[in-house]
DSSP file (Angstrom, degrees, kcal/mol; ACC not computed):
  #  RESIDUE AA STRUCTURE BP1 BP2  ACC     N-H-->O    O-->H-N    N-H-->O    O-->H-N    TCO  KAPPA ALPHA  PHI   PSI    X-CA   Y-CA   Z-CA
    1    1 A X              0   0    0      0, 0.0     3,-0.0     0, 0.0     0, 0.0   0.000 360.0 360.0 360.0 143.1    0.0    0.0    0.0
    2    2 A X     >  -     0   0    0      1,-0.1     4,-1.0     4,-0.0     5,-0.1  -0.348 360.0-103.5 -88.7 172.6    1.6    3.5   -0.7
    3    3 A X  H  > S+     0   0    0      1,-0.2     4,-2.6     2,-0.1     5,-0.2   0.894 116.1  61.0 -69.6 -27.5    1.6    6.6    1.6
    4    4 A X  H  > S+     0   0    0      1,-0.2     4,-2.1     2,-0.2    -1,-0.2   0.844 103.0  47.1 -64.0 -27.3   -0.9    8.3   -0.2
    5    5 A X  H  > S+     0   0    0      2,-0.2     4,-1.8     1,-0.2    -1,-0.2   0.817 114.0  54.0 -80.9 -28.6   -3.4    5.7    0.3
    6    6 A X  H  < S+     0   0    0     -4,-1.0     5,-0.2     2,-0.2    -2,-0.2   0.991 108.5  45.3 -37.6 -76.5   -2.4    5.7    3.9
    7    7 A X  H >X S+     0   0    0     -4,-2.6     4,-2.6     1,-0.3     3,-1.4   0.807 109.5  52.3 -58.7 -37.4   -2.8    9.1    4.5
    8    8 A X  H 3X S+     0   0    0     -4,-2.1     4,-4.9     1,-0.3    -1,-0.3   0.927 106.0  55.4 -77.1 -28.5   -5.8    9.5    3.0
    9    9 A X  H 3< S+     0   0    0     -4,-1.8    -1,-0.3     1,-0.2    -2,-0.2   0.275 105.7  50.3 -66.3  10.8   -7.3    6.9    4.8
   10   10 A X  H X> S+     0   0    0     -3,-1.4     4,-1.4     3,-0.1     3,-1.2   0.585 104.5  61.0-125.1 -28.4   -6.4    8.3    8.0
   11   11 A X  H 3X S+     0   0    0     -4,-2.6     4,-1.9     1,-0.3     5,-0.3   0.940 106.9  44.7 -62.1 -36.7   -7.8   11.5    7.1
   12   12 A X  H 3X S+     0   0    0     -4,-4.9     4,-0.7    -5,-0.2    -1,-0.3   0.713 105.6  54.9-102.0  25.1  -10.6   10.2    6.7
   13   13 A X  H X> S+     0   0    0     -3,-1.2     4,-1.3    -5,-0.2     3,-0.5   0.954 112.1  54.9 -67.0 -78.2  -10.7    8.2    9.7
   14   14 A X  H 3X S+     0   0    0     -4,-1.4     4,-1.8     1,-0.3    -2,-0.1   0.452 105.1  43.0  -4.1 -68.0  -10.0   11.5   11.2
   15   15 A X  H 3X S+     0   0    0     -4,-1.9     4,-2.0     1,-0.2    -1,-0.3   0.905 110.8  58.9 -84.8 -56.8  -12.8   13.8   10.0
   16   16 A X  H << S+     0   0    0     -4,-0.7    -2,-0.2    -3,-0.5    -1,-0.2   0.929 107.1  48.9 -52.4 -37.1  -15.6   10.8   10.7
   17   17 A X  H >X S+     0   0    0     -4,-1.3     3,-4.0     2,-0.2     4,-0.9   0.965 110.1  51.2 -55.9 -46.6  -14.4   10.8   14.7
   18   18 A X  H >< S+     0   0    0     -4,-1.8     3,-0.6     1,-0.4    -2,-0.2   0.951 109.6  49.4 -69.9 -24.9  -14.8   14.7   14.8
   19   19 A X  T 3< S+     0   0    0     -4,-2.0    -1,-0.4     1,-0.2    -2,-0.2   0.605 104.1  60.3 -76.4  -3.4  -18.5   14.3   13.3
   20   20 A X  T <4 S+     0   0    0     -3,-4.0     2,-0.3    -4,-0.1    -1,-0.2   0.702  87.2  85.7-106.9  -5.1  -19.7   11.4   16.1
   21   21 A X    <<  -     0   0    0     -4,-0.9     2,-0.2    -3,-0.6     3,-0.2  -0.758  69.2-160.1 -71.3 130.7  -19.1   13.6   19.0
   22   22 A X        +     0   0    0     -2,-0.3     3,-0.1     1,-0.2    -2,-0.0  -0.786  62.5  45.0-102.7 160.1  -22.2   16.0   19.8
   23   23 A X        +     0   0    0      1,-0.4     2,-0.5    -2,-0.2    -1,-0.2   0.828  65.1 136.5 102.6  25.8  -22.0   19.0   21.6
   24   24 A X        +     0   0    0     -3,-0.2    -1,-0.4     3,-0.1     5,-0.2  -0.873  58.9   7.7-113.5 142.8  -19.2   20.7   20.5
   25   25 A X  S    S-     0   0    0     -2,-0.5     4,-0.1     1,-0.1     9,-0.1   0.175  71.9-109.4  84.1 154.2  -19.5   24.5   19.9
   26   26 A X  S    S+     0   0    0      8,-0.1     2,-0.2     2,-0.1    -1,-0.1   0.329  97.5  84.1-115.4  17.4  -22.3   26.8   20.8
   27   27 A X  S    S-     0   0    0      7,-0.1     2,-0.8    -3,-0.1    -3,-0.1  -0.577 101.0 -94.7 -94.4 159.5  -23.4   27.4   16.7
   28   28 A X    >   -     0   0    0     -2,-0.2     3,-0.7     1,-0.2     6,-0.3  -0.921  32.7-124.2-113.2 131.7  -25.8   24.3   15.7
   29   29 A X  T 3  S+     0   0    0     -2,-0.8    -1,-0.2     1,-0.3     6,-0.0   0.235 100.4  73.0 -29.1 -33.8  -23.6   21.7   14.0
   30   30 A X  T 3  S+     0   0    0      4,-0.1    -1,-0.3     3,-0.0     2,-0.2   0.529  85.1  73.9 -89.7 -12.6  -25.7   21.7   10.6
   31   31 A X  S X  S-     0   0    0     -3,-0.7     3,-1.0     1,-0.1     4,-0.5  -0.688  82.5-117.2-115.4 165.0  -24.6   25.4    9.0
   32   32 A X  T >> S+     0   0    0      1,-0.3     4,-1.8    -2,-0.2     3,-0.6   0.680 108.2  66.7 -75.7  -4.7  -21.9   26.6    7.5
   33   33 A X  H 3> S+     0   0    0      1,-0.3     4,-3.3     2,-0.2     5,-0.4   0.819  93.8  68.1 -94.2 -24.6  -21.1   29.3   10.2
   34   34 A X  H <> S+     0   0    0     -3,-1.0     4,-2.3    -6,-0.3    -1,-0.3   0.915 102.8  44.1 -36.9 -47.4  -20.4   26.3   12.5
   35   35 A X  H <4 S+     0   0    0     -3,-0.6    -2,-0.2    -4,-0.5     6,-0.2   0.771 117.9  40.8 -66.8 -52.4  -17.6   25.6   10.4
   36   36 A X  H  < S+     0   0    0     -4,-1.8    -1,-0.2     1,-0.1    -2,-0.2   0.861 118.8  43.2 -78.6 -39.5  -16.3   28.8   10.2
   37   37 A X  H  < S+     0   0    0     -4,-3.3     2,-0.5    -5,-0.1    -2,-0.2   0.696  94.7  79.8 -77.1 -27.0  -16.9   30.0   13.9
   38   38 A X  S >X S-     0   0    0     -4,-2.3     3,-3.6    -5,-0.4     4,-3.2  -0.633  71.8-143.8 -85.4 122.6  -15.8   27.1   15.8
   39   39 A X  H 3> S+     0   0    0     -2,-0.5     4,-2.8     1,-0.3     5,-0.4   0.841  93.2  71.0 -44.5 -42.0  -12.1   26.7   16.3
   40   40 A X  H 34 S+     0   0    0      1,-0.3    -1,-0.3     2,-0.2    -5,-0.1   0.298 116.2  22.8 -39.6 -11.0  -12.1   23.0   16.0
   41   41 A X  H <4 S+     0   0    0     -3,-3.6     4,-0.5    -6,-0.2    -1,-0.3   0.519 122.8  51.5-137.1 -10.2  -12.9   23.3   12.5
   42   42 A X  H  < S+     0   0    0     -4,-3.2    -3,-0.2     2,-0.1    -2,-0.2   0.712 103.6  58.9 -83.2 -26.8  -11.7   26.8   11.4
   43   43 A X  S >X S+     0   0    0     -4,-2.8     4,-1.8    -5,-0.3     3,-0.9   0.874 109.5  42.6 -59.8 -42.0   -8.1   26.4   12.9
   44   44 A X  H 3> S+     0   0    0     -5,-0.4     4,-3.0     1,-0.2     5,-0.2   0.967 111.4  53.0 -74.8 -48.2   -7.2   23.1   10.7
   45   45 A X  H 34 S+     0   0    0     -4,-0.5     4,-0.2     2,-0.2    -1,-0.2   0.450 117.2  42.2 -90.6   1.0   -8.8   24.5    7.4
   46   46 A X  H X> S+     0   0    0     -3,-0.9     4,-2.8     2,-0.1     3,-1.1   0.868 111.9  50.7 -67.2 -71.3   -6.4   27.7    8.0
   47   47 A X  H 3X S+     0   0    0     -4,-1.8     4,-1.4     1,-0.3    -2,-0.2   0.622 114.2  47.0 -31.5 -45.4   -3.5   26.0    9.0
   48   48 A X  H 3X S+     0   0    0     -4,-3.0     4,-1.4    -5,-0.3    -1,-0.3   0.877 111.0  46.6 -81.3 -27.9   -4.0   23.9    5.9
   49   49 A X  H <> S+     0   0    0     -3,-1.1     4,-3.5    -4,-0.2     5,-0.3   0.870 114.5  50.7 -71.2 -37.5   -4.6   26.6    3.3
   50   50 A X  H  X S+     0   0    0     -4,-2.8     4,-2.0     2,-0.2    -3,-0.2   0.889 114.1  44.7 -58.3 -46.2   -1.4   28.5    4.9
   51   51 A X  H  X S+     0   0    0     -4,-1.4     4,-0.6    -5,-0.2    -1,-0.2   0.947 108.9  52.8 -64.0 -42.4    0.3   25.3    4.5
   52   52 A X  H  X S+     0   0    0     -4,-1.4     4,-1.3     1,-0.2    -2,-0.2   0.880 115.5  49.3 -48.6 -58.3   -1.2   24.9    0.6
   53   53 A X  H  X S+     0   0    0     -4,-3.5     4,-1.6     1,-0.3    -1,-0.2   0.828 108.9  47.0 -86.6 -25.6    0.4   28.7    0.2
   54   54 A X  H  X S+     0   0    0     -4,-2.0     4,-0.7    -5,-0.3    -1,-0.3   0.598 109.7  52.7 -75.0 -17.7    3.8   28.1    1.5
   55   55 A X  H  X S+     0   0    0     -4,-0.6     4,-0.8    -3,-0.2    -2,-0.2   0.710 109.7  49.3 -97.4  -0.4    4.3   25.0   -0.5
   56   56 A X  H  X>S+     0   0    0     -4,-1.3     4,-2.8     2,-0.2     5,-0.8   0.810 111.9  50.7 -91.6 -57.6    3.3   27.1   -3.9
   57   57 A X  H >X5S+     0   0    0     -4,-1.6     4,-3.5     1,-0.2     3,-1.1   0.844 110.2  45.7 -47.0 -72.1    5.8   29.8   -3.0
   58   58 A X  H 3X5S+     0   0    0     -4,-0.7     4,-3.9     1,-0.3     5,-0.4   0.863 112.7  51.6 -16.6 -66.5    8.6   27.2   -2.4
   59   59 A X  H 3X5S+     0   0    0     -4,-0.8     4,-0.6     1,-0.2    -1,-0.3   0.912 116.1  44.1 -40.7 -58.3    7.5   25.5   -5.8
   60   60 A X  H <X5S+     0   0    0     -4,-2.8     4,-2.1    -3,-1.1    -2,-0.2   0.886 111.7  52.3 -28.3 -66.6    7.8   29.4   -7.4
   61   61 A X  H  X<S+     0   0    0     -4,-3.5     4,-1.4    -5,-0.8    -1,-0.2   0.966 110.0  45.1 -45.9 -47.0   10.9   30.1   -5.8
   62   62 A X  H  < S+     0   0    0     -4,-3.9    -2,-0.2    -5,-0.4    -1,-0.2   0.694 112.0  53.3 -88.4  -8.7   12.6   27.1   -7.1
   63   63 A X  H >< S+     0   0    0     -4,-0.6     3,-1.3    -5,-0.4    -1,-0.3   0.811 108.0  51.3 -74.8 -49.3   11.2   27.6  -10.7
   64   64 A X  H 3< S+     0   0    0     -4,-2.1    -2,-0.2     1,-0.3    -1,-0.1   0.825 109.9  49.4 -69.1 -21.5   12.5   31.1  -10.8
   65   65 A X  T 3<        0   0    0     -4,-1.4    -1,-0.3     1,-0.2    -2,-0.1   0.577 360.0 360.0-103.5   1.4   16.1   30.0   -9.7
   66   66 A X    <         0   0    0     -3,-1.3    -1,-0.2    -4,-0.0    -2,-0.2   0.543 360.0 360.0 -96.0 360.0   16.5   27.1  -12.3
């Protein structure tokens, strides 16, 4: 099995745990401002775009010097 298949399989392992809990947050669970207002789901989907934009500079950079 490769990493990729890994990894995606544990991400979604991941994201199905965070959905069986109730009670998280004081926004109701079903709208999109849940998503957006609770840290538990707004920190990761920063944190990943931030990551997503540091690995496109890098990519940039290393085009522009070749």
């Amino acid at each position: 099995m490769n990493h990729a298949t890994v990894a995606t399989a544990c991400f979604l392992a991941c994201g199905a745990a965070a959905l069986a809990h109730p009670g998280h947050g004081a926004t109701d669970p079903e709208t999109p401002l849940h998503y957006a207002a609770e840290p538990v789901h707004s920190l990761p989907l920063v944190l990943a775009a931030l990551t997503c934009a540091a690995c496109w500079i890098a990519a940039h950079r290393t085009k522009r010097e070749r």
